[in-house]
N, C-alpha and C positions, 0 to 999 in steps of 0.2 A: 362735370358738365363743361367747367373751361377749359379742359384738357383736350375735351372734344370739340367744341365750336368755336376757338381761340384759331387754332391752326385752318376749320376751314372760313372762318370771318378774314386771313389774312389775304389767304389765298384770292378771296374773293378781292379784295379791297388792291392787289397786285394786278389782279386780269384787270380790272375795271380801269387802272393808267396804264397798262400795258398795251389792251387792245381798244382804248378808245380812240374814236375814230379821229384823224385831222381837219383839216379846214379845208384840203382842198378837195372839189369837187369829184366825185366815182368817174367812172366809165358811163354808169350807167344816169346817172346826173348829167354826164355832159351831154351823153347821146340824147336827153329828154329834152334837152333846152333847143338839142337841131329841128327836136317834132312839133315844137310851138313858135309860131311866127314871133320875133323881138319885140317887141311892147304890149307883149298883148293883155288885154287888161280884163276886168270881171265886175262893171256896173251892173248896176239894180235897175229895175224898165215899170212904169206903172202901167199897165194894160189901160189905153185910150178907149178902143176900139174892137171889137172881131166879128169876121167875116168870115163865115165857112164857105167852101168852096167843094166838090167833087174831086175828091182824086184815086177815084176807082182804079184798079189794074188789070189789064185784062188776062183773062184765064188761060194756062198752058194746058191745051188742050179741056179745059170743064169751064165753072161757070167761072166768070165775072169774080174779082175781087173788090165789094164794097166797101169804099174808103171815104171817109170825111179830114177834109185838112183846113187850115186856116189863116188867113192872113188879117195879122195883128198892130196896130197902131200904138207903140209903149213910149210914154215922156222918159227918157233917159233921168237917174235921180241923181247920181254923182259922177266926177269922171271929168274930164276934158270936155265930154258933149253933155253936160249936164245941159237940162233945160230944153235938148232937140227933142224935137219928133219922130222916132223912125218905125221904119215898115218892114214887119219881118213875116215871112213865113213858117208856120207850125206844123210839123208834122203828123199824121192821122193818131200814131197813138197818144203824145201831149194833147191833143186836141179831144179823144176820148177819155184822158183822165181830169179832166177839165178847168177851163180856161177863160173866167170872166172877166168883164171890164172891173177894174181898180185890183184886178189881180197882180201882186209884186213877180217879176220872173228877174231871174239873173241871168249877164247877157255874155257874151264871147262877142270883145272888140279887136280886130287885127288893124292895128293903129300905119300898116301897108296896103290896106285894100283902101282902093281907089273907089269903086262903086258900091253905093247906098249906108257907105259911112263906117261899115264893116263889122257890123252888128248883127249877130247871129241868136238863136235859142240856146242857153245851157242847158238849164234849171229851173225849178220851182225854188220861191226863195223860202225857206223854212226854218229862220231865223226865231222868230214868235215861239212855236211851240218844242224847239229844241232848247227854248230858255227855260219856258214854263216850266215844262218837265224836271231839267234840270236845277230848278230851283225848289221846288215840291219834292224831287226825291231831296236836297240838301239837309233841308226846314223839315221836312217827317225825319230821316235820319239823328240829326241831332234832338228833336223832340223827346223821342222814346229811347235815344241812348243813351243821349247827353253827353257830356264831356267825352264817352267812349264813341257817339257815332264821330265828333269832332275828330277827335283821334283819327278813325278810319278812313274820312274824308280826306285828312293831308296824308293819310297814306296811300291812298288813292292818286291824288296828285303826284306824289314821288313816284308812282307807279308809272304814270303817264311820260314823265317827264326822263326817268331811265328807257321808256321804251322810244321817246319821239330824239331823243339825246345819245343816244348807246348802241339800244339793239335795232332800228332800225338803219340806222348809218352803216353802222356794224356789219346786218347782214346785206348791204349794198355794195360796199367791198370787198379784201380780198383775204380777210381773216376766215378760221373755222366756224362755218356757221352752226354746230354743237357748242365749241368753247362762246362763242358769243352768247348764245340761248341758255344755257347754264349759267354763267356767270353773270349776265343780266336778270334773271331767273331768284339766282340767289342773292343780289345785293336788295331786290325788291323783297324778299322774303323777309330777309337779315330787320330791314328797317319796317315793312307792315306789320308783320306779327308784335314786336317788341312796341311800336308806337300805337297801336290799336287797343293791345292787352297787357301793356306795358312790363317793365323786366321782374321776372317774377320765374319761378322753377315752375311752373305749370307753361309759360308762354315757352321755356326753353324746350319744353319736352316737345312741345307741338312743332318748336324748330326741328328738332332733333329728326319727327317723324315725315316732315315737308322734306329736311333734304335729303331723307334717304328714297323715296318717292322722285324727288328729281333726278336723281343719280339712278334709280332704276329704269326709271322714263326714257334716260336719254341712254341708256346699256341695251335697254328691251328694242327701240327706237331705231338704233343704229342698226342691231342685226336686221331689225324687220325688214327694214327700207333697202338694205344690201341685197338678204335674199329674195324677197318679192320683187325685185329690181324696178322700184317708185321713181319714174325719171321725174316726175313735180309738175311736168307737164301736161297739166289734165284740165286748163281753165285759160278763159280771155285774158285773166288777169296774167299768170305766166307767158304764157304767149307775146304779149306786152313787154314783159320783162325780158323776155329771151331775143327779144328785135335792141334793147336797147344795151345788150350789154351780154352776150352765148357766153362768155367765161364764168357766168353765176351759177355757183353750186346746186343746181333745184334740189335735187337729192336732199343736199344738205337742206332744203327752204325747209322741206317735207319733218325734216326730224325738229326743225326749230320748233315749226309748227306744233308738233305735239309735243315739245316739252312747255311751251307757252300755252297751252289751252291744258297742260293740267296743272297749273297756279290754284286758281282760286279752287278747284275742286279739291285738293289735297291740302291747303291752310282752312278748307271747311272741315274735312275731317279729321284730320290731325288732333285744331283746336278743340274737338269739339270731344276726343276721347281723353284729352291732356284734360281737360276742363272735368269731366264724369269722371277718371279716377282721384283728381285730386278732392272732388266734391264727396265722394266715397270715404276716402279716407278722413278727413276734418269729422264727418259721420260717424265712421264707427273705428278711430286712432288704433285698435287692435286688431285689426283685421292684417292677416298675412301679406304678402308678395303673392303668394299662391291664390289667394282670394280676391287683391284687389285685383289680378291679372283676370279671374274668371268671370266677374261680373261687370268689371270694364270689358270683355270682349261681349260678354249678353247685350250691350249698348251697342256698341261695336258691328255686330251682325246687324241689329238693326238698321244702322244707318250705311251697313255695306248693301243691303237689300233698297234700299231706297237711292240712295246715290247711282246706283249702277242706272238705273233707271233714267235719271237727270242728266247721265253724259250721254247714253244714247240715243233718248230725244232730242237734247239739246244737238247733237249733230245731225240727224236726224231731219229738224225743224232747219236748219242753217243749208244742209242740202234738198230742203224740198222740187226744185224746178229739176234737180237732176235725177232725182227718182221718178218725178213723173216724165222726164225724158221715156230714160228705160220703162216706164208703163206702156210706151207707146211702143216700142221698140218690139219685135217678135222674137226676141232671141231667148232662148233657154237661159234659165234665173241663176245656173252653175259658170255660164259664160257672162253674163249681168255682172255676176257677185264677185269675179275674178278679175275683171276687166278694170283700166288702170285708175279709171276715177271712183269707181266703186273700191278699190282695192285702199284707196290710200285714206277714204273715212273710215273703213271697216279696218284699219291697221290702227291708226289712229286711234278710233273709241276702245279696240283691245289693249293698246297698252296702255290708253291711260287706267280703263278699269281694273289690270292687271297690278299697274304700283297701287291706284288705291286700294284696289282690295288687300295688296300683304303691308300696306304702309299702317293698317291698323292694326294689325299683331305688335308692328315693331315699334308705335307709339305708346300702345297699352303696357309694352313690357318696360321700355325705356319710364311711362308714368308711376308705373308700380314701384320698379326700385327705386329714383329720384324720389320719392314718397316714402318710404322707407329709411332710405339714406338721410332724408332729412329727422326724421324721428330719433336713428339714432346718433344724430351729430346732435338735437337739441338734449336727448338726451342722456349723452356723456357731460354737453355744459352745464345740465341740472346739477349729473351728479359731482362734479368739479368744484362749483356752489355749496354744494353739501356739505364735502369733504372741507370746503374753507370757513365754513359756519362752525362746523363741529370741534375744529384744531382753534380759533378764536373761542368758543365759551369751554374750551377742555383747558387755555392756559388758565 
């Protein structure tokens, strides 16, 4: 096992100083800071006040578009203008998801507008219950795992902290957006699985079957996006990107993308056959290679018939507004389903389910023998023991 994961734990731990990112600012960093007026700032507003108003639109050619909009009186809560009063206008659909008095809203200040103080609508502020939540999953997590959810949670953290630190810099500039997605990929791996389930030949196997799953990911990935020719360009959000900086790889965005959305799903399955053959074996210590591999894959199929399931609603559920786009759409479901924003979830959820599904044979098999291997390494040091009891009571 160290022969194996010695060499690519190096590798890893080389890209990670080699291509992390500098200090100074992207292309596409500097081009974002020309799109925001210089000071602009992001105070908290208590809703005083609202006033709906009409702001129907009239129909191009049919009926009337019925609109309700609003203008709103918020005490600014910090900020330069803490303490003022201002008078903002709401938009019909803020105003349809709704907007009472002592409601918190976050504000957009352009600290260069000259009239009404330059206090606009962002946001709803949703501080409150992005805490709650977050503190309820913490406190249940460590409840029922204990020491082990603790665990998970700072790896967790480190998860965040490689992607807000590494690969998101990373795929901002002018490195391989694969070599970035991999090798961010795997140093989150390297550190969640071993600090979650700590180091143990059962957590190694489960490495063993993640990175061969990533390295499939991102082989399966690359051809995909080549030959189906994924330019990345298929959302607001791109669109965005490609104003503030056209030399970004989308291409490349699209393979990251799917080698990062199959993280968690492939250190679920992994661990979870690493775990059921070593549980096997402790159970019945004579059982073969041959036998732990068959009834680890009985498990195995199972949770390949169930996962497959999870990554294609989960994408599925994440594209919902663009299927029901194309519900609306007249076009034949063969032109839908080829077309280039349909093409790159549907490439997507196939390769991830493609490394999961073979990442479980090659974990089962890698857990059977490490399982084996360790029997008979303990069981040469028995017999070792033996031979030195028996030469001491034969003098």
């Amino acid at each position: 096992m160290l022969l194996l994961l010695v060499p690519v734990g190096l590798a890893t731990v080389i890209g990670l100083v080699a291509l992390w990112p500098g200090d100074e600012p992207t292309r596409a960093q500097q081009a974002a800071e020309l799109f925001l007026p210089p000071g602009t700032t992001y105070p908290e507003g208590r809703v005083s006040s609202v006033e709906p108003f009409d702001c129907s639109l009239p129909g191009a050619g049919g009926p009337a578009q019925e609109l309700t909009c609003a203008i709103v009186v918020v005490e600014v809560l910090d900020g330069e203008g803490a303490g003022e009063f201002q008078q903002l206008e709401i938009p019909a659909e803020v105003y349809a998801a709704g907007v009472e008095t002592g409601d918190v809203l976050v504000l957009n200040r352009d600290a260069a507008a000259e009239e009404g103080g330059g206090y606009s609508f962002r946001d709803y502020d949703r501080d409150v219950p992005i805490v709650v939540l977050t503190v309820v999953f913490a406190v249940a997590t460590v409840a029922v795992a204990r020491l082990r959810g603790l665990a998970a949670l700072l790896g967790l953290a480190f998860a965040f902290f490689v992607m807000l630190q590494f690969l998101l810099p990373g795929l901002l500039g002018d490195s391989s957006p694969t070599l970035i997605s991999l090798v961010g990929s795997a140093a989150i791996m390297f550190v969640v699985l071993y600090l979650a389930h700590g180091f143990s030949a059962r957590t190694t196997t489960a490495l063993v079957g993640t990175l061969f799953g990533l390295a499939l990911v991102a082989v399966l990935g690359a051809v995909s996006v080549d030959v189906a020719r994924l330019t990345g360009l298929t959302s607001e959000e791109t669109t965005t990107l490609l104003q503030y900086d056209p030399a970004l790889d989308f291409s490349g965005l699209v393979l990251a993308g799917v080698v990062v959305a199959g993280l968690g799903v492939l250190n679920d399955v992994t661990i979870t056959q690493a775990s059921a053959i070593w549980q096997l074996h402790e159970v019945d210590p004579g059982m073969t290679w041959r036998d732990l591999y068959r009834r680890g894959m009985a498990v195995g199929r199972d949770h390949i018939a169930s996962t497959v399931y999870t990554i294609v609603f989960a994408y599925a559920g994440a594209s919902l507004p663009l299927l029901m786009l194309f519900e609306l759409y007249a076009q034949p479901w063969d032109v839908v389903l080829t077309s280039s924003a349909m093409a790159e979830e549907v490439i997507r959820t196939l390769v991830g389910s493609i490394a999961l599904v073979l990442a479980v044979p090659v974990t089962t098999a890698a857990g059977a023998f490490f399982a084996k291997a360790a029997d008979t390494q303990a069981g040469a040091s028995t017999e070792r023991r033996l031979t030195a009891l028996r030469s001491r009571f034969a003098r």
